[in-house]
C-alpha positions as a Markdown table, in Angstrom:
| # | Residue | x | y | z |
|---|---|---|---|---|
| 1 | Unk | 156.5 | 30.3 | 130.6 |
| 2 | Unk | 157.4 | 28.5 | 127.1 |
| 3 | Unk | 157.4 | 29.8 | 123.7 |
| 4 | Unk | 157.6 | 28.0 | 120.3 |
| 5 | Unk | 160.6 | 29.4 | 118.2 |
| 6 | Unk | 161.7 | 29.0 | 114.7 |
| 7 | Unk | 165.0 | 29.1 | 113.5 |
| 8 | Unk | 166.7 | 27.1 | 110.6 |
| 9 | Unk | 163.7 | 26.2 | 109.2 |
| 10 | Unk | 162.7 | 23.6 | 112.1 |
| 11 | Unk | 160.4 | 24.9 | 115.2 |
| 12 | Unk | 161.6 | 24.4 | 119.1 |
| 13 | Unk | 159.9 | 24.6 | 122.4 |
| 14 | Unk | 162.2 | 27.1 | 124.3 |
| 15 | Unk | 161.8 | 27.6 | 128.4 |
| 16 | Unk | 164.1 | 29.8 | 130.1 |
| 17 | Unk | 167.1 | 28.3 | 131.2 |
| 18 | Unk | 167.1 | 25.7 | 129.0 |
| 19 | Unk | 169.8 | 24.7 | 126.7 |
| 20 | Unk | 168.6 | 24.3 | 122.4 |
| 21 | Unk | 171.2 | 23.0 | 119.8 |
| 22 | Unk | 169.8 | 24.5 | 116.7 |
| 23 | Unk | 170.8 | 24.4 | 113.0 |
| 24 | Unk | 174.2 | 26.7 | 113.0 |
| 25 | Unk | 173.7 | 29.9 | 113.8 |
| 26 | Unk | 176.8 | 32.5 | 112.2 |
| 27 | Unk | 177.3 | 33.9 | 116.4 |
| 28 | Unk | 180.9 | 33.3 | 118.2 |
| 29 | Unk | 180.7 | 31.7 | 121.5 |
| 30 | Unk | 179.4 | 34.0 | 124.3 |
| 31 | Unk | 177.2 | 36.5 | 122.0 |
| 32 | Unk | 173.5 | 36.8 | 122.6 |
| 33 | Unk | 170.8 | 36.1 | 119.7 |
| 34 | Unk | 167.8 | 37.9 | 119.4 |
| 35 | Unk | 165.2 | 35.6 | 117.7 |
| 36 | Unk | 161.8 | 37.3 | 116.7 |
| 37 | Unk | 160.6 | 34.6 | 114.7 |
| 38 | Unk | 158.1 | 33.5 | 117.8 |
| 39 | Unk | 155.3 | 31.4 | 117.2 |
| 40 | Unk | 153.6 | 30.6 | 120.0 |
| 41 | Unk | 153.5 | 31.9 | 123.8 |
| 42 | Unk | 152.2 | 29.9 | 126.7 |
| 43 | Unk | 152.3 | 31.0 | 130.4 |
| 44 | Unk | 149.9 | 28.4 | 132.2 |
| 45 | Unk | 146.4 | 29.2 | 131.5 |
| 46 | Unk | 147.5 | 31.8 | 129.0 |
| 47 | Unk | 148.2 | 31.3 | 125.5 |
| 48 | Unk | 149.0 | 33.8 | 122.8 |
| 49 | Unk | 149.1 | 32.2 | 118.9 |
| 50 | Unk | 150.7 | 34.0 | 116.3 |
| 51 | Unk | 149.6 | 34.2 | 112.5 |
| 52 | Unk | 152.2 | 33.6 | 111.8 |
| 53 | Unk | 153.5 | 35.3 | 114.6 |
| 54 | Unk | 153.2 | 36.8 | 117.7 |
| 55 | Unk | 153.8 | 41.0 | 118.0 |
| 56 | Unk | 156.5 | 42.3 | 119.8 |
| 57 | Unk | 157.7 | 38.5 | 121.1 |
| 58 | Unk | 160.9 | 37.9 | 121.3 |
| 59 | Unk | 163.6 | 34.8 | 122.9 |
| 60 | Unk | 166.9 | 36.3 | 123.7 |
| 61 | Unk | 170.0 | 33.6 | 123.9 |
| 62 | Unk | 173.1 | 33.1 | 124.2 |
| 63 | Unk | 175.8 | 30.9 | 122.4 |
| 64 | Unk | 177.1 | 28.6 | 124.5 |
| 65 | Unk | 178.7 | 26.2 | 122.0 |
| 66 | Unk | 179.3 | 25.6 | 118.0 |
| 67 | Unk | 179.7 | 22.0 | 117.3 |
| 68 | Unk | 179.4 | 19.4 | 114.6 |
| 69 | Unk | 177.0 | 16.4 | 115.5 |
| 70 | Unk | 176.9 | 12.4 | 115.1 |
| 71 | Unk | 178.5 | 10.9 | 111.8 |
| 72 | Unk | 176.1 | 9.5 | 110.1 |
| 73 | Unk | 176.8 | 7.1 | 107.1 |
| 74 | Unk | 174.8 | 7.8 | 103.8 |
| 75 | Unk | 175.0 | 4.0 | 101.5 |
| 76 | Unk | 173.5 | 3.9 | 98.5 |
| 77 | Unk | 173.5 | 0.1 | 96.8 |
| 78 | Unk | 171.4 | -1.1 | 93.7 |
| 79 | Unk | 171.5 | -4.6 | 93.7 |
| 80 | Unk | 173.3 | -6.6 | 90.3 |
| 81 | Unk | 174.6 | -2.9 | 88.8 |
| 82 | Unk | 177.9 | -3.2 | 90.7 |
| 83 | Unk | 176.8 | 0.3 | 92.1 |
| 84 | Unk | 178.0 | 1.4 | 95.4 |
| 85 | Unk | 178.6 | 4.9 | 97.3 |
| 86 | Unk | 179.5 | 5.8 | 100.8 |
| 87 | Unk | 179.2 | 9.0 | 102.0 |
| 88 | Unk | 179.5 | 10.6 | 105.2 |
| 89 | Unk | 177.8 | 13.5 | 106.8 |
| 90 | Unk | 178.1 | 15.6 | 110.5 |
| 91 | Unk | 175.3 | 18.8 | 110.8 |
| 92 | Unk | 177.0 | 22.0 | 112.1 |
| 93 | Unk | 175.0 | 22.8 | 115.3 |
| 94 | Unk | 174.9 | 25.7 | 117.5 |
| 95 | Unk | 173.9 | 24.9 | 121.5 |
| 96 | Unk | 171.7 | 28.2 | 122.9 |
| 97 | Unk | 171.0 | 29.1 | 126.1 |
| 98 | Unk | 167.7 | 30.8 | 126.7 |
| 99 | Unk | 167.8 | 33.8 | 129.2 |
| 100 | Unk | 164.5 | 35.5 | 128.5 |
| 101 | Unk | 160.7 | 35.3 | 126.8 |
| 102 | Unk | 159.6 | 38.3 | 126.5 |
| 103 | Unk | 156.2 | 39.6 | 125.4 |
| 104 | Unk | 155.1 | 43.3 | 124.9 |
């Protein structure tokens, strides 16, 4: 059984027992999220589609981790204008653990 979740704006194919790291979520570490915002539901041969979303689905996790990702370098350069600016960037993140799909 899989489900498509959204959360922070960007969609993720959860399974049980799989681990998600999703835009930061404001949980400590070891709390459980309930996230209703289910689009999709597949169980083999069955699938349920939401518009937008599917009734009484919901994902339940829990926060494994809160972390800050890869550095990545933002350069900006116009050639023959002496201009020049460096700027750095690292996404808060938030690593999920997903214990159940559940479907009413």
């Amino acid at each position: 059984m899989y489900a498509i979740i959204r959360t922070g704006g960007r969609q993720y194919r959860a399974e049980v027992g799989q681990t998600l790291d999703v835009d930061r979520l404001p949980q400590d570490v070891g709390e459980s999220v309930e996230i209703e915002d289910v689009l999709l539901v597949g169980d083999g041969d069955k699938t349920v589609i939401g518009q937008p979303t599917v009734d009484g689905a919901t994902v339940k996790a829990t926060v494994v981790e809160q972390f800050r990702g890869k550095k990545i370098i933002v350069y900006k350069y116009r050639q023959r204008t002496n201009y020049r600016r460096k700027q750095g960037h690292r996404q808060y993140y938030t690593r999920l653990k997903i214990d159940e799909i559940a479907v009413k």
